[in-house]
N, C-alpha and C positions, 0 to 999 in steps of 0.2 A: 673337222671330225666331231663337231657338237650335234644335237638334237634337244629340242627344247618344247615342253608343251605349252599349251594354252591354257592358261588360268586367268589369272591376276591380270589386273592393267599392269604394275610393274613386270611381271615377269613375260605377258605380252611384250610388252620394251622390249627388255631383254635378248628376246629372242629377235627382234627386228632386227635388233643394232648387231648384236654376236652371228646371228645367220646371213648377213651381208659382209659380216669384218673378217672369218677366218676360215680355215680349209678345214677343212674337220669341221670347223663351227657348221657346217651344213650335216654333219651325220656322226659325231659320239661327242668329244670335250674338251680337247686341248690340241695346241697348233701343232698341223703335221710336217714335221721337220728334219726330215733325214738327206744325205745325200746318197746315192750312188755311182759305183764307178763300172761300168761293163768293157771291157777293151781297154780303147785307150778313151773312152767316153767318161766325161765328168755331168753326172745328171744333180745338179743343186738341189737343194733343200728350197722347195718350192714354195709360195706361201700360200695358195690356194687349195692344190691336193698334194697327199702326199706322194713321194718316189716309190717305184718299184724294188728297191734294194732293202739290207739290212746294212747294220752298221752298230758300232761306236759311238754316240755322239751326245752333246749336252747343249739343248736349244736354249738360252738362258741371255736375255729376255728374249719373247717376241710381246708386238706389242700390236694393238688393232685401236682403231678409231672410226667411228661411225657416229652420223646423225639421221634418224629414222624418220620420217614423213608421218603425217594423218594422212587419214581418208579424204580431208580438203585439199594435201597436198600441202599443207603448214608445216614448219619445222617440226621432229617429236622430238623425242627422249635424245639426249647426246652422252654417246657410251665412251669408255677409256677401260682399257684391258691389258694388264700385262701376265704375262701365262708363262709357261717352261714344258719339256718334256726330258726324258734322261731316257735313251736307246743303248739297250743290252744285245748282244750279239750271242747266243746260246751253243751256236752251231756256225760253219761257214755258212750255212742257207736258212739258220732259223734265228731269228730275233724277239725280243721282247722289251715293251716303252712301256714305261707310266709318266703320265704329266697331268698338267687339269692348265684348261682356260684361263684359270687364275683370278686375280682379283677385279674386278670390276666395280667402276665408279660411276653414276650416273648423275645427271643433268636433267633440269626438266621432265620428270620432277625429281628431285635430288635421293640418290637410294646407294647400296653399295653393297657387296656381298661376294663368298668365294663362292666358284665356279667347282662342280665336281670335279672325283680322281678318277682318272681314265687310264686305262689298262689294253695294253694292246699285244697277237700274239700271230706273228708273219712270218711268211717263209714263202723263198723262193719258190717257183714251181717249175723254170726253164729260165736257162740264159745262154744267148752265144756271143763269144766276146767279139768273132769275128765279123758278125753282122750288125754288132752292137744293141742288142736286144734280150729284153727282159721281163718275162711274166711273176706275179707274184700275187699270193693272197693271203689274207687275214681275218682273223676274229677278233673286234674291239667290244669291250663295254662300258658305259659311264658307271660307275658306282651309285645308286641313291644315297642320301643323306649325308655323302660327304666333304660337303661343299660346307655354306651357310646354314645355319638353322632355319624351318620355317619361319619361325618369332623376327628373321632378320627384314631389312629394307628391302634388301634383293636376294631371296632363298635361293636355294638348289633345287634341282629336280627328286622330290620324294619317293623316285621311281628307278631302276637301272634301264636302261639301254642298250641290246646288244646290237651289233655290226656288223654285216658281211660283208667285205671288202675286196674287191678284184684292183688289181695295176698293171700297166705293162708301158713301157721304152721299149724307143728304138730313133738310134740315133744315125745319118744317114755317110755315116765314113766310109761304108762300101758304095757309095754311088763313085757313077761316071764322070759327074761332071763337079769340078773342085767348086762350085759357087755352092751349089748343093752340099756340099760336105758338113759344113759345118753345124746345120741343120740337126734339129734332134725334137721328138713331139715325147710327150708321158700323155697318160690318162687315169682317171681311177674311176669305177663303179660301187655303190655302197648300196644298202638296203638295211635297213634302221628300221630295228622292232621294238615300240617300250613295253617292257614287263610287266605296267600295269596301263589298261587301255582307258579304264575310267578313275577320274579322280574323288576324291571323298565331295567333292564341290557337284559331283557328277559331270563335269567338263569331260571333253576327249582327247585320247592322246594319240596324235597318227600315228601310223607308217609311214614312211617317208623313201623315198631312194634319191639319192646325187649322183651327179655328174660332173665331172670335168675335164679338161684337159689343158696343157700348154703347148704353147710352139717356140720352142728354143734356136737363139743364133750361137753359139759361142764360138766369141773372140780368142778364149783361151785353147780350143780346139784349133783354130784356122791360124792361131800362132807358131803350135806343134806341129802339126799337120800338112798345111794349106801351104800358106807363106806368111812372113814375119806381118805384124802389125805396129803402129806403133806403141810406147812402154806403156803408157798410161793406158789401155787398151787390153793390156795382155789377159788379165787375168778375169775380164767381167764377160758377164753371162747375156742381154738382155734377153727377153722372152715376152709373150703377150699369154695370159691368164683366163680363164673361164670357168665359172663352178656353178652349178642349179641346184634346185632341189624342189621336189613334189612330191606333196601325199600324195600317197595313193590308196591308203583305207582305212576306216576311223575317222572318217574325216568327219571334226566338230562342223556343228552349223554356228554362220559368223552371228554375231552381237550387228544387232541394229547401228548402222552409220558405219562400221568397222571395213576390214578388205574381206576381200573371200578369204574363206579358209582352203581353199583348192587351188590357190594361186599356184603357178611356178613362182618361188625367188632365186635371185643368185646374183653375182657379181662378175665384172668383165674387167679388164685393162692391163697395161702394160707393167712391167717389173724390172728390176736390174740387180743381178747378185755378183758380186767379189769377191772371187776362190782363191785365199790362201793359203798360204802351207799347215796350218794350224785351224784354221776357222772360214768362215761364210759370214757377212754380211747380204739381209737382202733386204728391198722397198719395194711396195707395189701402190701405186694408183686404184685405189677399186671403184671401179663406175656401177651404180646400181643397175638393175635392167630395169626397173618398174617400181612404185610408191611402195609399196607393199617390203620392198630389199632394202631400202635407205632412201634419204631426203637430198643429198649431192654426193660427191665425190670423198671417200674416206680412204684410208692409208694403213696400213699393212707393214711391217716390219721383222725382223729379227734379228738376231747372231745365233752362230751353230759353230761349238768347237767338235772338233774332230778328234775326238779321246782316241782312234784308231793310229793319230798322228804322233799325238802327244804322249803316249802311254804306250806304244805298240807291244811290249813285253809284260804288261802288268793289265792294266783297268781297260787297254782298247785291244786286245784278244778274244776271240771266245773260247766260253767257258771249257768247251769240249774241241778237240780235234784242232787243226792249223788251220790259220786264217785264211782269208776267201783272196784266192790271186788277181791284185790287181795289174792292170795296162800302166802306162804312162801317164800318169795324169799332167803334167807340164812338159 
């Protein structure tokens, strides 16, 4: 959920390592980390894009790691990120997050700085529990200047960012056939506008849109559901992962030796989350697609407690009116 301009060789970096490491980091600030429940469907807290639901929740840490390529294809910058977000539930269909990407430490060449505060404001728009499916959208924006100082190693973006957001689940419990059941895809679309197009450097700041989506098995469905699994089993999710992202207007002209600046980036690979009664663990593999996304294979992480669980009469309610009915989740 980041967006990142073009300036600086550092903040170049930056944007290499953080637009290949997080979900979001391809379109507003901080990792998108909710889960949701439609049915009896458990949709995790994904680490690429976020879920279709609203929720309760406290993503605390996630964490990202990436090492970014040259234009030769030489090792670059090697990033380390540990970020948060806190999910406010307004309404049963309307929610509200603030987090930020968090602190980031860099490598080659050595730099360090916060990450903007990211604001984000969603709501259902359809769900059926019985076909287990869920539309949703949202408005995010990055805050400027409330990251890093300029004066820092690694600033913030001096600019805000806003977000238009589409998602939708649908998990496949109404199929025929039990192999299929377990089965569950998300997606999200975004369109990233910065508020200022040109910088004081005269650089440009794209538009940008992402994409992604995941494909879900769970084991904790096919355990409820299906037929028994074995214990060590019950409770995990895996899934396989995909997120891009492309200017599409504004687009700077690249610097002599550099990548295009028109490239698609994004990241692919596999993931695994552990849904327990209280929290989410989840890890991802992210494979780059191209030099331009990362220089090999970086890692993805988090926890997400479930204040919906742990609080449900106090801090995991919303604000207004009874909370959103869920299925079965185990």
């Amino acid at each position: 959920m980041t967006s990142f301009s073009l300036r600086s060789p550092l903040r170049l970096a930056r944007r290499r390592a953080l637009l290949a490491a997080c979900a979001a980091v391809l379109a507003s600030g901080a990792p998108a980390l909710s889960h949701t429940i439609v049915g009896d469907r458990v949709l995790p807290a994904t680490l690429t894009i976020d879920d279709p639901g609203v929720n309760d929740e406290l993503a605390l840490p996630s964490f990202a790691y990436m090492t970014s390529a040259n234009p030769d294809r030489s090792p670059g910058a090697i990033s380390y990120t540990l970020g948060w977000e806190y999910a406010k539930t307004i309404t049963a269909d309307l929610g509200f997050s603030i987090g930020s990407e968090g602190y980031t430490w860099q490598k080659r060449p050595n730099a360090a700085g916060w990450g903007n505060i990211e604001t984000q404001l969603k709501y259902v728009l359809w769900q059926d529990a019985k076909s287990e499916s869920i539309i949703a959208g949202a408005v995010n924006a990055n805050w400027a200047n409330t990251g890093s100082p300029q004066s820092a190693s690694l600033p913030s973006d001096p600019f805000t960012t806003v977000t238009m957001k589409l998602f939708a689940g649908k998990g496949f419990g109404d199929a025929t056939a039990d192999w299929l059941r377990p089965f569950a895809i998300t997606g999200e679309f975004d369109a990233a506008i910065p508020t200022a197009t040109i910088n004081n450097d005269g650089s440009l700041n794209p538009t940008t849109v992402s994409y992604g989506a995941t494909l879900q098995y769970s084991l904790l469905y096919m355990n409820s559901h299906v037929q028994e699994v074995p214990d060590f089993c019950k409770r995990l999710i895996p899934a396989f992962e995909a997120l891009f992202t492309t200017p599409v207007a504004n687009i700077p002209q690249p610097n002599p030796g550099d990548f295009s600046s028109n490239v698609t980036t994004g990241v692919v690979g596999p993931s695994l989350y552990y849904i327990g009664q209280y929290f989410q663990a989840g890890v991802m593999a992210q494979v780059p697609i191209n030099s331009a996304s990362g220089g090999h294979v970086g890692v993805l992480a988090s926890v997400v407690f479930y204040l919906d669980d742990i609080a449900p009469d106090s801090l995991g309610k919303p604000l207004f009116g009874p909370p959103q009915a869920h299925g079965g989740r185990y």
